[in-house]
C-alpha positions, 0 to 999 in steps of 0.5 A: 247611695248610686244606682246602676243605670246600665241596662245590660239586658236590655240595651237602650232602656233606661233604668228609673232608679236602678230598676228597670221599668220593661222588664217583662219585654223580653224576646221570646225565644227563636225555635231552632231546629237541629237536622239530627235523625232521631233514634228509631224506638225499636220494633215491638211485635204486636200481641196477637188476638189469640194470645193468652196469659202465661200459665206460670202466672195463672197456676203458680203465682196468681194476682188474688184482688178479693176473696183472699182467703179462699182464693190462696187455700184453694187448691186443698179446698178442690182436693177435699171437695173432690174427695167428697170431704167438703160440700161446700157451695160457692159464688163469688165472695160467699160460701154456703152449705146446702144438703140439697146440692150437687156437692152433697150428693156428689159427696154422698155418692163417693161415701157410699162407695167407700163404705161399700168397698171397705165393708168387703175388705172388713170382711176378708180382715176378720178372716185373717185374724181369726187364722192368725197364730194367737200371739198377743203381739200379733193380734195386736199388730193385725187389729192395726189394719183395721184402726187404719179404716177408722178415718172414713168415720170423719167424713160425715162429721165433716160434712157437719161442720162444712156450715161452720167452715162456710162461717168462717169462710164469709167471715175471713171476706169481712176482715178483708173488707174491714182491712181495705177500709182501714189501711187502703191495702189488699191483704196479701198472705201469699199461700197459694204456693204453699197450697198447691205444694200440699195438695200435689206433695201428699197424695204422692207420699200417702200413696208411696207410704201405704205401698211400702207397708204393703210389701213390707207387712204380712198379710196385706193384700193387694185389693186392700190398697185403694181405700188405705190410700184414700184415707191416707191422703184423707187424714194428711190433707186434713192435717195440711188444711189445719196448717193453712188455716192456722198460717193464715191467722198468724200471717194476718196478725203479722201484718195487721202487727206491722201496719199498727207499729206503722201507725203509731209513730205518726197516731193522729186522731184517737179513732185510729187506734179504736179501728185497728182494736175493732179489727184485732177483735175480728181477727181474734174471733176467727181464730176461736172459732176456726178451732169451734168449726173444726171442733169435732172432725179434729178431736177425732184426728187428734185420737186416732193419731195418738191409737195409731202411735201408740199401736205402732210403737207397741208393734216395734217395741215387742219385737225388739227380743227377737230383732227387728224385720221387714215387716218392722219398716211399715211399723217404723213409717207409720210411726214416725208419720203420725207422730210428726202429723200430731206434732203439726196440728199442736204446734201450728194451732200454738204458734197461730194463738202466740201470733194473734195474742202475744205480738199485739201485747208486745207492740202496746206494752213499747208505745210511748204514751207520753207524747199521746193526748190523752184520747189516744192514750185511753185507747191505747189502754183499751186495745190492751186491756182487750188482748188481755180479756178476749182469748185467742187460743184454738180450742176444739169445742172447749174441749182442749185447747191445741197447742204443744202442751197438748202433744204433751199430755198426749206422749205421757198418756202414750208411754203409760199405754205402752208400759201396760201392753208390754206388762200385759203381753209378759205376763202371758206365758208364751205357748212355743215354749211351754209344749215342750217342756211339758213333752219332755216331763211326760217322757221323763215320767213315762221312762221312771214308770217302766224303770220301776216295773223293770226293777219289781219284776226283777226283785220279784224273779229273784225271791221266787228262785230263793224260796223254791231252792229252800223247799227243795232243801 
């Protein structure tokens, strides 16, 4: 075999057995310069001291780093709290409930005027309704007002509950920690927007709502709008609070869902299937109790909805004889908005428990456990046994839970309610039509009397005639 001496690279050194022996005695590199102008970058404006950050990212779209639940529900939290609903204390990242703090007394002092106020407007109601015509229908129709004014009773009870929502608040602050430490990400929920929509959106609708029942019913005066808007808007911020509360839940257990699927496809230590259980397990605890802390406050809403319904559909229903009105599209609104705020609340509430639960039963009940040591496998068992022992429905109180059969229960319980009004008000004869039947029998009977005094006086006439006529014969 030969060796290639030639030494093309470096002309003059030989190659001692074919590979060259200076090889790293390469000529450095000579600098060439290019007289080229280079492109000029363009012109930026330099920020002025004053400028601020658009209020588009402030408002609609802002960047929330801690605190997440809170910060996203915010807008409605402000509402309540402005309303004096929620005497809620906050400093960064804790949320506490004092009875001795501006918030309360702020609240207390707002209640004392509503109370005031409508206690005026009970006063001039109780007149309507004793110089109402007497109808069942009517008075029926005309007590409605007055369930409407039912809602201020939720205030304080909501103030009772404000310590349990301030829980449930620190709590959501330790899931977040909780799912930083395990997954290295912020939780992101994305609804502010939502929330902002809601707290701008139904103010307007409540207000629009009780203005066309205004001119649309009887006896409605104009005084009596301000404390029927406030409780309005009172009882459907209540019902868009549940909603986000419930979304929530459900935005969380997506996410934690995915991050496990995530997790699963390259599991190494069994340790990260016991943390992801460990954080299912908080997040199964603060579904149970968001339904405890709003246990109360809902039962209320939740029977005051099914009053208003079924009220309302009795008013349309009882007019139907004698056609429909324009006093029937207050009627008609009312009904239709309360049905479809119950709706809400229950199919939330179901759609939040079949998140947290069902979605991490369908994920374990796919994992391939073949390709698992035996560690993680055992963990996998447990995190499934675990969804099935710890339930995650939204119960108020252990009550009732809220779900769709609920709204269920409800709408059965309604129509039997319905039936025994409509029985009842058939069954009472209707005065109108009674007076004159009874006029024209008194008639009917005054006419026979004077025809039989007519027809005596006549008969008796005519035999006194006879007899003289036969004396004289």
């Amino acid at each position: 075999m030969s060796y290639y001496t030639n030494n093309s690279l470096y002309p003059g050194i030989s190659l001692a057995n074919g590979f060259a022996n200076r090889i790293e005695e390469k000529p450095k590199s000579k600098i060439i310069f290019l007289d080229v102008t280079p492109v000029p970058s363009p012109y930026i404006k330099p920020a002025s001291t004053n400028s601020i950050v658009p209020i588009k990212d402030n408002l609609i779209a802002p960047e929330i780093y801690k605190d997440i639940v809170y910060e996203n529900i915010k807008p409605v939290f402000t509402l309540l709290r402005l309303m004096g609903v929620l005497p809620l204390t906050r400093s960064p990242g804790l949320n506490q409930f004092y009875i001795a703090s501006p918030s309360m007394l702020y609240s207390i002092g707002c209640y004392t005027c509503l109370i005031g106020y409508v206690l005026y407007l009970s006063l001039n109601k109780v007149q309507i309704l004793r110089t109402a015509e007497g109808k069942f229908e009517e008075a029926v129709i005309e007590y409605l007002f007055t369930v409407y004014l039912f809602p201020m009773l939720v205030i304080p009870i909501f103030w009772y509950e404000t310590r349990k929502i301030a829980d449930i608040l620190n709590g959501w602050v330790e899931f977040e920690k909780a799912y930083r430490s395990l997954s290295g990400r912020i939780l992101s929920i994305k609804l502010y927007r939502k929330a902002l929509a809601i707290a701008l959106i139904i103010p307007i609708l409540s207000a629009t709502s009780v203005i066309i029942t205004h001119i649309t019913m009887l006896h409605f005066k104009l005084m009596q709008m301000l404390p029927y808007i406030f409780l309005e808007i009172l009882t459907y911020v209540l019902g868009g609070y549940w909603y986000l509360l419930c979304e929530t839940l459900s935005v969380c257990a997506n996410v934690l869902a995915e991050d496990f699927q995530q997790a699963l496809r390259h599991i190494g230590p069994a340790g990260i299937v016991a943390e992801y259980r460990a954080l299912w397990l908080r997040l199964s605890k603060l579904a149970r109790n968001t339904g405890i802390a709003n246990c109360y406050s809902f039962t209320f809403v939740n029977l005051y909805l099914f009053l208003i319904i079924t009220l309302s559909v009795y008013g349309l229903l009882s007019q139907i004889s004698e056609g429909f009105g324009t006093k029937d599209i207050g009627l008609a609104l009312t009904a239709f908005c309360s049905t479809f705020l119950l709706f809400f609340i229950c199919d939330e509430a179901h759609y939040a428990s079949q998140n947290v639960r069902t979605n991490f039963q369908k994920k374990l009940l796919m994992v391939e456990l073949s390709w698992m040591n035996t560690d993680a496998q055992t963990e996998v068992n447990m995190f499934l046994r675990a969804t099935e022992m710890n339930p995650s429905q939204i119960s108020l109180g252990g009550f009732f839970d809220v779900n769709r059969h609920l709204f269920k229960s409800l709408l059965a319980t309604m129509v039997t309610y319905l039936v025994v009004l409509l029985q009842f008000q058939i069954s009472i004869p209707d005065e109108s039509q009674h007076i004159p039947d009874s006029a024209e029998t008194f008639n009917n009977t005054i006419s026979a009397e004077d025809t039989t005094r007519v027809t005596t006086t006549i008969t008796t006439t005519l035999l006194a005639t006879l007899a003289k006529k036969k004396r004289k014969q």
